[in-house]
N, C-alpha and C positions, 0 to 999 in steps of 0.2 A: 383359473380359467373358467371360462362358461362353455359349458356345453350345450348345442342345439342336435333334438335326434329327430333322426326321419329320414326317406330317402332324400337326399341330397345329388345335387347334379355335378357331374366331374366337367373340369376343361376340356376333357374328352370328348366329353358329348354320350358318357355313360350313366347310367343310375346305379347306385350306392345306397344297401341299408345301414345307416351306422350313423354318423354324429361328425359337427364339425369343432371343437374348440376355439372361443375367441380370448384372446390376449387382453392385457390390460389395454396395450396402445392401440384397441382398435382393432389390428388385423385376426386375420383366419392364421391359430398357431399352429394347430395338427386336423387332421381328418381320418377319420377312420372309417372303415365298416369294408361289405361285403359288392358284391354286381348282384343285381337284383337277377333270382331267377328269369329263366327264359317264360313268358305268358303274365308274368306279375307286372302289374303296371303301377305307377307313380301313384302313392295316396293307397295302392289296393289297402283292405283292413284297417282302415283307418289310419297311416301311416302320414303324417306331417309331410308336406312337399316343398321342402328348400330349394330355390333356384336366386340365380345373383339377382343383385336389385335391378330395377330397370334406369335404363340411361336414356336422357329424352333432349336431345342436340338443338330440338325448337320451341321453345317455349316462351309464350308472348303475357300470360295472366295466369290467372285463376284466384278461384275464392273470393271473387268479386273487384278483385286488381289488377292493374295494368301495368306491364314493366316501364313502361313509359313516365311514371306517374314521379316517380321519388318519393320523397321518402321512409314510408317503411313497407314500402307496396311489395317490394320483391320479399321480402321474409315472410307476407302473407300467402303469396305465391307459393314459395318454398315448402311451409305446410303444409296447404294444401294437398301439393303432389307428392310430397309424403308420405299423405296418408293413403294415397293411392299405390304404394311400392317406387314410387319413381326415388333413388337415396341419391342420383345428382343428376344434373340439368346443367343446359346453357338459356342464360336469361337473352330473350333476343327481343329485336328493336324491331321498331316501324320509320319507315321512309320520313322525315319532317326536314327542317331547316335544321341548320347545324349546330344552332345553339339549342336547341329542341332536343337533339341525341347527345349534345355535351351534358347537358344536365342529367339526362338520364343515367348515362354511366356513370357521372359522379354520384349519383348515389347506388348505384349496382357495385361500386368496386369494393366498398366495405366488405360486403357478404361474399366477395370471393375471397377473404384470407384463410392462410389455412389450420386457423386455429379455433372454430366454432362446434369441436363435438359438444353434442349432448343438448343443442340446441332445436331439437325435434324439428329439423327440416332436412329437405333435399341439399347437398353439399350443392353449391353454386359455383362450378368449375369455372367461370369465365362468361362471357358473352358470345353470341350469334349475330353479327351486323346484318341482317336482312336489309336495311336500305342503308344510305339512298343510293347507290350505284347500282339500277335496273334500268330497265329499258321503258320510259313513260307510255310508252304502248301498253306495257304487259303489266299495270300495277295490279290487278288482282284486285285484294282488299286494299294495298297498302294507299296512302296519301297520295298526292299529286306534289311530290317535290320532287323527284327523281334529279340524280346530278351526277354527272362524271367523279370518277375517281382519281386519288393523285398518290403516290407512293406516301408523301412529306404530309399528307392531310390522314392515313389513315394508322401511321405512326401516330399522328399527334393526339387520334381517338385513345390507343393504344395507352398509351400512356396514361390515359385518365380510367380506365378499365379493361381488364385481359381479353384481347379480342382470340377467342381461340376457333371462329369459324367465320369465313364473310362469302357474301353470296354476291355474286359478280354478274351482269350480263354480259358476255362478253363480245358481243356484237358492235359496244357501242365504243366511238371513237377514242382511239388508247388503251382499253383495258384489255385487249389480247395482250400486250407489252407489259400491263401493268400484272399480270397474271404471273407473267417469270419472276420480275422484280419481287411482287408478296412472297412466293414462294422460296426464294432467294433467301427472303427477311424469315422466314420461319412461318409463314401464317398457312395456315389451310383454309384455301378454296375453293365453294361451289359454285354450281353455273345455275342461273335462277333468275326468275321475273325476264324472260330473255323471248324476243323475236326471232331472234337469230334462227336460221337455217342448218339445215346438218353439217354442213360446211363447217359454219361458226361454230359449235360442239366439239367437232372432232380436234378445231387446232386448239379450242381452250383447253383439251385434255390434254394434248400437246404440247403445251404450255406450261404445264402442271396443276391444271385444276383437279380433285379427284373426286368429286361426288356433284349432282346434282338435291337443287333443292325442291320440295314436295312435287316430287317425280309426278309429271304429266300435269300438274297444274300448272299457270301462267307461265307458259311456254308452248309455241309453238309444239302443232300434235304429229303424228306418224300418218303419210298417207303413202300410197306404195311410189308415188312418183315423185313424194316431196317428203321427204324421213324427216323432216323437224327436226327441232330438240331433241325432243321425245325418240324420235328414230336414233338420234347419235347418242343417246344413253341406252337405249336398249343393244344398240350394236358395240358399245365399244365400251360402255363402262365397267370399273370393279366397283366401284360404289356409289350408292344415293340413298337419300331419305325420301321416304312415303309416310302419308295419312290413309291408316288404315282405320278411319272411320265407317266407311262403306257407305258417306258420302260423298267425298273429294275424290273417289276412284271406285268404278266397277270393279267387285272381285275376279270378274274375267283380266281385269287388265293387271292389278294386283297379281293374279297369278302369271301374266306374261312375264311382268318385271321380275319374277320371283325364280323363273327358267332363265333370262338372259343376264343377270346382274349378282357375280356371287355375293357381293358386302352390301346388298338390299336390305336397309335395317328402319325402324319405324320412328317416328316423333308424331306427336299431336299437337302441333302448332297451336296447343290452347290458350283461349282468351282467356280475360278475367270471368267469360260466363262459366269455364267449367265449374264444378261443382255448387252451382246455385240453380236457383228456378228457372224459370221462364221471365222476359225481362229485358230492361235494355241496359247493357254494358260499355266501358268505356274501349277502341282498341284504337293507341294512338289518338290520330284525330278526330276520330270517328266516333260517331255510336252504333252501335251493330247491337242486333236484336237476337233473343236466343226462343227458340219454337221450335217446336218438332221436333229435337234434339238436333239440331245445326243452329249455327251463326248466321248472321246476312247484315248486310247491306240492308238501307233503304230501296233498293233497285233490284235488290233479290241475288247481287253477288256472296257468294260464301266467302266467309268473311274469319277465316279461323277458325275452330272446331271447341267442340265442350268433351273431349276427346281427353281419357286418362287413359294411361300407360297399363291397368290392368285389364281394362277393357278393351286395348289395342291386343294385347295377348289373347283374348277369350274372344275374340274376332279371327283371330289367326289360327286357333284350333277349333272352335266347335263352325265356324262359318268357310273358312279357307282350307282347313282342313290336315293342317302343319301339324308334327309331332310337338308334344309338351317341350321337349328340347330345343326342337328348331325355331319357334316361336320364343324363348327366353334368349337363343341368338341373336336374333332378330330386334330383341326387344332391351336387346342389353351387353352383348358382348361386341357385335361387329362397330354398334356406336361408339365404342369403348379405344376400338383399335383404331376408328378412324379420326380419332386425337391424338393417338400414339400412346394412350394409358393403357400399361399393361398390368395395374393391380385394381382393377375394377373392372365391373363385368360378367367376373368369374369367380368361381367358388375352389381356390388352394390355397396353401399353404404362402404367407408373406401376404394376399390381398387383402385388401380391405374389408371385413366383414360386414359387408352390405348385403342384406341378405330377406329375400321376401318367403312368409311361409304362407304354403295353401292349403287349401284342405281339396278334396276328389273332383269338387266339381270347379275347381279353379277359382273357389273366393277365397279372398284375401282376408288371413287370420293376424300374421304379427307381422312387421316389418322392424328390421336390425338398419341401422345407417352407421357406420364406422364402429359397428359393436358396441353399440347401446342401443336399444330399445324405445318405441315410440311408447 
């Protein structure tokens, strides 16, 4: 077994001096140690800081690739975020024609099997259908193909790559209906790219959708006489994903979301710009420009984010103000749960030893992905 020592973070949501053991096959075999004194914080004395790896439910690029692209674009992707702590992801799509996203997940499904350790990347748990079933009002960055959805059409996606999240408007003709029906079929649904009115929110929760996607963007907003979208996630959800870039959302509203929504958890919807310069990158159809540290449009819409997962965390404590713990929640256990994966995440015994270490001031020293070593 290998041992990793440092304070380590329980499922608990406690700190631990002591060590965690990983197994040949990957997981976390024993954990040991002590609860850190009362006043001693994470890292004090130079102390390694283990927290699970991060989990990032939207993920469009990086490293100069686009998931869109085929063929070996997403394994560049994959390291990428990586290197950044993120040890798995959902590889997600842009709104095209349908032979457009068929191709794409033919070559995404490779990289979801699940026999790839040691292959120094993000595990690729499945796919994100971000299009085309949105509301053509509210495409955001995405393309202008937007198109209804059909039970027997997003089966037949299915089939060609593990769709484990889809983002619905559900405003638009038939997909309240189709919202019980996916859920029926096993799939988790969000409500995203959406016009829709509070009204429309509250029955797709009722329906069975349970998250919203990059909470407060392309969707309709909160006003006190017309609650939007946005109203019917802040009043009625357990869970959504946010870009805590701090520029897709003022930290005021970040911190509203963060009082009314307990499985508030983060993704960085990042393009192929993260991790490269300044530039123009591919996202889907598009070209989008990266400056200033944001994405755009030619038109000045944001267009995705250059947004890593350890930099979503160090937004969440030194700018929001979150405890080290609550921010590794946020950045890696509630996404966890809202797939239904309950050995990732988290740092015990039987999970997967995915595991990021930091040092005091929150940079990132090693990162473990299924207990191996980048």
């Amino acid at each position: 077994m290998t041992p990793l020592h440092g304070h380590w973070l329980g499922d608990d949501g406690t700190w631990r001096d002591g060590a965690l053991s990983i197994g040949a096959d990957g997981r976390i075999a024993r954990t040991e140690g002590q609860a850190l004194p009362p006043g001693v914080s994470p890292g004090q004395g130079g102390a390694a800081i283990l927290i699970p790896g991060f989990v990032d439910l939207h993920v469009h690029g990086g490293g100069g690739r686009d998931s869109m692209e085929g063929g070996d674009a997403l394994a560049r992707i994959a390291a990428t975020h990586a290197r950044h702590g993120t040890t798995s992801l959902l590889a997600t799509t842009m709104t095209a024609p349908r032979a457009e996203i068929e191709s794409a997940l033919a070559a995404i499904a490779p990289h979801c099997r699940p026999d790839g350790r040691g292959s120094a990347q993000a595990r690729v748990l499945g796919v994100h259908l971000e299009g085309p079933y949105i509301n053509p009002g509210r495409l955001g960055a995405q393309p202008d193909f937007a198109s209804a959805a059909t039970l027997a059409e997003v089966q037949a996606l299915h089939a060609l790559a593990p769709l484990r999240l889809i983002t619905i408007a559900p405003e638009m003709p038939g997909h309240l209906e189709l919202i019980v029906a996916l859920r029926v079929a096993g799939f988790v649904v969000q409500i995203g790219h959406s016009a829709g009115r509070y009204e429309d929110g509250v029955a797709a929760l009722a329906a069975g959708a349970t998250g919203f996607t990059h909470l407060f963007n392309a969707m309709t907003g909160l006003h006190h006489r017309e609650p939007g979208m946005a109203g019917a996630a802040l009043a009625h959800a357990e869970r959504a994903e946010i870009i805590p870039d701090l520029l897709h959302v003022h930290p005021g509203a970040i911190r509203a979301a963060l009082r009314c929504i307990p499985g508030l958890y983060c993704v960085t919807d990042s393009t192929a710009a993260a991790g490269m310069p300044d530039g123009d990158y591919r996202l889907g159809r598009h070209t989008v420009t990266k400056c200033l540290g944001g994405v755009r449009l030619a038109d000045g819409t944001l267009a995705g984010s250059t947004l890593t997962m350890d930099q979503a965390l160090r937004n969440l404590v030194q700018t929001l103000g979150l405890s080290l713990a609550e921010a590794s929640r946020r950045t890696s256990t509630l996404a966890a749960q809202h797939l239904g994966l309950a050995d990732r995440g988290v740092l015990r015994v039987g999970a997967w030893a995915d595991v990021v270490v930091l040092d005091a001031a929150l940079d990132l020293r090693q990162v473990w992905i299924e207990g191996e070593a980048l």
